[in-house]
N, C-alpha and C positions, 0 to 999 in steps of 0.2 A: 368568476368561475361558477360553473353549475351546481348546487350541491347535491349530495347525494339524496338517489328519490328512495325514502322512508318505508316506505310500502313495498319495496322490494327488496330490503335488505334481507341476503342469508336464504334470496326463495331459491330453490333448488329446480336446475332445470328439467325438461323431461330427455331422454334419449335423444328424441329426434330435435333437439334444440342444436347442438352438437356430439357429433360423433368421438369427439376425444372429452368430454367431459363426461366427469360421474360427482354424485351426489352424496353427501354425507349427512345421514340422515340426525343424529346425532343432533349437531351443530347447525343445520341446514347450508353445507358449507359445500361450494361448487369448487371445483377443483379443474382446471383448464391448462393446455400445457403452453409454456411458453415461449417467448421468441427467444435462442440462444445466439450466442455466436461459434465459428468452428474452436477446434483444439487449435489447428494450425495454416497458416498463411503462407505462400511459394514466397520470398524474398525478391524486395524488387532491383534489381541491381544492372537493369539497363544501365549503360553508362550515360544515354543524352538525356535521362529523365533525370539524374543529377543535378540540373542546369534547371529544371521545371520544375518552377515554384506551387503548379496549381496539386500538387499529392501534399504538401504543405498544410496549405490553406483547406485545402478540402477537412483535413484531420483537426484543425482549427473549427472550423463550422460547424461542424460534426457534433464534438465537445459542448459548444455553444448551444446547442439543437437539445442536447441532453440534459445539460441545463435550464431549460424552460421545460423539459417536460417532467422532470423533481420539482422543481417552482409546483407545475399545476397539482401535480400527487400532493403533494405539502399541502398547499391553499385548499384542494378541494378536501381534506380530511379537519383543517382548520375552520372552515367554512360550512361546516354542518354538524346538523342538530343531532349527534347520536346517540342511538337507542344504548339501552344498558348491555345489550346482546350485542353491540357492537365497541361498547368500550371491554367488554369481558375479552371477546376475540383479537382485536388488538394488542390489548397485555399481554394475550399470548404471541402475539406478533414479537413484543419486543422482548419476551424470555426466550424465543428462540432464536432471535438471531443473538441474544447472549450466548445459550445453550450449545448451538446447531452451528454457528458462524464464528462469533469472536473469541470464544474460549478456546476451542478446535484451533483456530487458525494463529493464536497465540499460545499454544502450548505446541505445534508442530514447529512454530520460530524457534520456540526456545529449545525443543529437542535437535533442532537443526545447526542452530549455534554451538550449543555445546558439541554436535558433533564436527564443526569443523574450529571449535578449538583444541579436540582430544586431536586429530592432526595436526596443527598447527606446531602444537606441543610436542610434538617425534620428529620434529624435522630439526638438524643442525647440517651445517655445512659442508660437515666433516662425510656424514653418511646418508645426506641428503639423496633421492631417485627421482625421476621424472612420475613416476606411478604417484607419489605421496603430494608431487606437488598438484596432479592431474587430480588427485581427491578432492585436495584442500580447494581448487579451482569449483568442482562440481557440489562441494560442501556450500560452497560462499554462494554460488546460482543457487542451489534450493533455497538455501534460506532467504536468498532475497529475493527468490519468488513468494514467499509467506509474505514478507515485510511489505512489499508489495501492495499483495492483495488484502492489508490489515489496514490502507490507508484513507477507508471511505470511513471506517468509525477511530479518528484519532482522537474526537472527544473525548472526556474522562484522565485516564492515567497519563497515558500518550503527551499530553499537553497540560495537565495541572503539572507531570514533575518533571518536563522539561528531557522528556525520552526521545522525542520525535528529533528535536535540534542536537540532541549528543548524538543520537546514533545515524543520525541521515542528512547535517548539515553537506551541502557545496555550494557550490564548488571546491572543493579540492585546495587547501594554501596552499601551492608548493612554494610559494616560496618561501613562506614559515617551516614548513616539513624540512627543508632542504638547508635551513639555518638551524636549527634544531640537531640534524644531523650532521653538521659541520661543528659547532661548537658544544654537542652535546644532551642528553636527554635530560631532563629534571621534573621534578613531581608538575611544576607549572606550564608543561605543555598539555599535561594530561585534562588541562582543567580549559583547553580552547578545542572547542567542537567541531572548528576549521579543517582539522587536519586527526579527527575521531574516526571510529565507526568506519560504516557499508565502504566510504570511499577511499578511506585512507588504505584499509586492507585490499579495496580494487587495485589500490596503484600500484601494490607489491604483489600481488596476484598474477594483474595482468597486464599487458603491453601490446597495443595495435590489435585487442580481438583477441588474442593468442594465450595460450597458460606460459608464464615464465616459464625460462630454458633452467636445468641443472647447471648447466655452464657459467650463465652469470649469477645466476644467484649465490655458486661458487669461487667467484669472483666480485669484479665492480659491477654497479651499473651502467645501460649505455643509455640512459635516459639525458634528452640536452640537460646539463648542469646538474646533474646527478653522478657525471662519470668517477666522481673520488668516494661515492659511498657506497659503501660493500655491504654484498647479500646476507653475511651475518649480521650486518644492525638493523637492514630491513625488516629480518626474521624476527627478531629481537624486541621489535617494535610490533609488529604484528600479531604477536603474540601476546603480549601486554595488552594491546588496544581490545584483543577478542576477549580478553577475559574480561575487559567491562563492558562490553559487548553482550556479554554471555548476562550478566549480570544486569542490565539492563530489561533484557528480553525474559529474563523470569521477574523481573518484578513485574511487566505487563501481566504475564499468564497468571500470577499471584493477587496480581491486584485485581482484575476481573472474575479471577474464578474463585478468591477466598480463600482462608487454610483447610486443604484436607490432608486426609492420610497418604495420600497418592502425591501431593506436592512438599511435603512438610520439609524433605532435604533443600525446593528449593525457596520456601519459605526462609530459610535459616542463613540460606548463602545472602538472601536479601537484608535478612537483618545485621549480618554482620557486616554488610557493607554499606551501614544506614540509610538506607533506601526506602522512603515512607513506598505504603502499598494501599493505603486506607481513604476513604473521602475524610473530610473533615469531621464528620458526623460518626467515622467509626462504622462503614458500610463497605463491603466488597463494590466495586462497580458496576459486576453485573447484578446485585441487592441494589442497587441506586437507579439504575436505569428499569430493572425489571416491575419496581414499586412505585413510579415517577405518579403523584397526585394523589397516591390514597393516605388518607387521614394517621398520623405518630409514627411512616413509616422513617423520618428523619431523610427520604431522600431529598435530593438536591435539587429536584422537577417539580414546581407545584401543580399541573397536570399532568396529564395523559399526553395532550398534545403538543405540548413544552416539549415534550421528550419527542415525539414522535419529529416536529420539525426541527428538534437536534441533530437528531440523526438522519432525515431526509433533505436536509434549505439549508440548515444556517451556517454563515458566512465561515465561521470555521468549527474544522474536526467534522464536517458530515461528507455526506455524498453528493452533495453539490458542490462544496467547500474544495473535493478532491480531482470532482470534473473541471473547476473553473483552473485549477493549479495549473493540471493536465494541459488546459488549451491556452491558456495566456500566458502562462509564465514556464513550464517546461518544455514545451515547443516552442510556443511563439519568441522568447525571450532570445533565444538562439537562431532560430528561424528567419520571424519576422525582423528584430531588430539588431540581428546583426552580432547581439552579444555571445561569441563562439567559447568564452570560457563558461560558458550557465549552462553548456551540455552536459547530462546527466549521465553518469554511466560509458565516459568515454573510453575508457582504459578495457575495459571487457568488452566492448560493442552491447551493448546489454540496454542501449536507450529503448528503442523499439519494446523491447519485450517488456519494460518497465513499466511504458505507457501504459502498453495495454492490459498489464495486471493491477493496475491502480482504476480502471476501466472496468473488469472483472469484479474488484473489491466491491463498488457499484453493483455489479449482476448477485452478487453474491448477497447483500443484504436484502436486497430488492425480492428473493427468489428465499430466503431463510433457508441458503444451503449454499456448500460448495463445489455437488453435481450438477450446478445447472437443471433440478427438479426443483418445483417450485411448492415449497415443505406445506402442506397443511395448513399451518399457522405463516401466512406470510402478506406482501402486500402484495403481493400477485393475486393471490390467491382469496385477499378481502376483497380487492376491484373488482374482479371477476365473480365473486358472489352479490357484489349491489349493483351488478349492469354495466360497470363504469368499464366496460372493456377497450375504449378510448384512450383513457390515462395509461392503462398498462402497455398501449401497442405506442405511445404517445414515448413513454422511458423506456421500451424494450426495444424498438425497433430503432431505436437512436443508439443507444449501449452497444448492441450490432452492428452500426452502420458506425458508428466511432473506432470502436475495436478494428473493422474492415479498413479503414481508413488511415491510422495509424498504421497497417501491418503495411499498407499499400506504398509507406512514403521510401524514397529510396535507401537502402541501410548497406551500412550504418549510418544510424544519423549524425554523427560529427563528421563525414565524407560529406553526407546530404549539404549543411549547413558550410563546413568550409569549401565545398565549390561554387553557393550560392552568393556568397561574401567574399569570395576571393582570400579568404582568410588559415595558415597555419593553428589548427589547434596547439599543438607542442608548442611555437612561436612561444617563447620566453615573453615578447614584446605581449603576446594578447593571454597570459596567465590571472591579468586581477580583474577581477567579476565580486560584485557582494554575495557574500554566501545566504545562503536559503535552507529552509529548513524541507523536508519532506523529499 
């Protein structure tokens, strides 16, 4: 890889270099706009494009594409000699996507969870509405748009306490779920990740795309081999599961952002649900990633760059780590290989829009923001100030072209997939799949 050339770092261009750039004189920091993707995609729902595996594939390659151009960002900041004014700007790279990105995006989880388990918790039976279940529906989508797009930085909390596999494990048990609820709940189901979390409350949520009916959830369900268990144990169960749900998602926001005045209630629900929140060293996370190389600060990074290809390459918890998942294993795995129980988000139709918020999370670090402007202190925004505008059109024009491509596949993707395979999702016969975290 080329390194970066020394004698232009941080030069500031003139006007006539480019028209959407301006200079910060300060810093000598160029500031360039970037390549976004849209808000929204038309659905593709041709019916003979079903059958045509190349919208597939194409969102496979894509992914793969985006992956080599994080590799080159990686490598080319690992692979040069940088000036002091270039490691100061960095650090500030990595306190703002603490600042600007991961604390934001993990304190709006957790304000989201909690609010769809203050619904969750008014609903009974007895005076159940279609309006309260149509909330709890649109409660469970926001927040799992957060969760989502928090999946390029699962390094850290996410994965030292074992957040990522409780609250995002699937495939889906059902047929643990469905023995559980036939012979009864007990503290030791609570403790299997199978049938936890986003998916377990998807499958009482939702049915074919749809928000459950008043009707049955007033009754049985008509789900195949669910037909003997009734909407009050679902509920019952769903509400339990959100509150460790809820619990889970403030110890993220807690663990990154530290104790203040502003979190301390939900500092406390963490502690009393023994939930460490600390690095080993007694650091917030974002104190650990924000201090990564500089001398007594106890964090976990012995560089700059350690940290940097954390959170940009490595193999897991980064944003390569989140693109490889995306294209090998939660497309391809259903896709390519046939296996129709590894689809993601079957029960809400929600595969599509997951993909591509786990794709965003990506834009999002990349950009040290969650408008799609690329913040001051960001890697857009350093490659474009030492020339390297290559690397940037290298990951940005791929993160687009990925996003594009996913929306383009035909949806829902468990239609997509079971008319490609000839295969029944619901099919009892194709329900066991190994679960997976993320």
């Amino acid at each position: 890889m080329a390194t970066l050339m020394m004698g232009l770092a941080f030069a500031g261009c003139s006007d006539n270099d480019n028209n959407n750039e301006n200079k910060d004189d300060q810093f000598n920091i160029v500031t360039t706009t970037p390549l976004v993707d849209q808000d929204s995609y038309a659905q593709n729902t041709t019916e003979a494009n079903y059958s045509n595996k190349q919208f597939g594939q194409q969102a496979i390659d894509d992914c793969l594409n985006l992956i080599s151009g994080l590799e080159n960002a990686s490598t080319t900041i690992n692979t040069s000699k940088l000036s002091e004014e270039q490691e100061a700007y960095l650090r500030k790279v990595l306190e703002t996507l603490v600042g600007n990105v991961i604390v934001p995006t993990y304190t709006q989880l957790a304000d989201d969870v909690e609010d769809l388990e203050s619904t969750l918790n008014g609903l009974t039976v007895h005076s159940i509405t279609q309006a309260q279940i149509d909330k709890a529906c649109a409660d469970f989508k926001q927040a799992r748009l957060n969760w989502e797009r928090s999946e390029a930085f699962l390094m850290g909390a996410a994965s030292d306490f074992d957040i990522d596999p409780t609250i995002d494990s699937w495939p889906l048990n059902r047929s643990l779920l469905l023995n559980y609820f036939n012979n009864g709940m007990d503290d030791e189901m609570l403790e299997d990740a199978t049938i936890l979390g986003f998916h377990a409350l998807e499958f009482i949520l939702f049915r074919n795309g749809q928000n459950r009916k008043v009707a049955e959830l007033q009754g049985n369900d008509t789900y195949t081999n669910f037909e003997n268990i009734t909407g009050a144990q679902e509920l019952a169960y769903a509400q339990t599961i959100c509150t460790l749900l809820k619990q889970r998602c403030f110890q993220l926001q807690v663990a990154w952002e530290g104790e203040t005045a502003a979190n301390a209630n939900r500092v406390a629900i963490v502690k009393a649900a023994n939930l460490n929140y600390k690095t080993n060293s007694g650091l917030s996370y974002g104190e650990n990633l924000a201090k990564a190389g500089i001398s007594g600060s106890k964090s976990s990074f012995p560089t700059l760059k350690s940290a940097i290809a954390q959170v940009l390459s490595d193999d897991e918890g980064s944003c390569l780590a989140i693109c490889n998942e995306v294209g090998t294993a939660k497309i391809a795995n259903p896709f390519s290989a046939g296996d129709i129980a590894y689809v993601e988000s079957p029960y809400s139709y929600n595969s599509i829009t997951d993909f591509r918020d786990n794709i965003r999370s990506i834009r999002n670090v990349w950009l040290g923001s969650t408008d799609k402007i690329a913040n001051k202190y960001s890697f857009h925004t350093f490659f474009a100030s030492v020339k390297s505008e290559k690397v940037n059109t290298a990951v940005e024009s791929n993160y687009v072209n990925a996003i594009a491509s996913i929306s383009n596949m035909p949806a829902p993707f468990v239609k997509y997939c079971s008319i490609v395979w000839g295969k029944n999702f619901d099919d009892p016969d194709n329900w066991d799949s190994i679960s997976e975290e993320e």
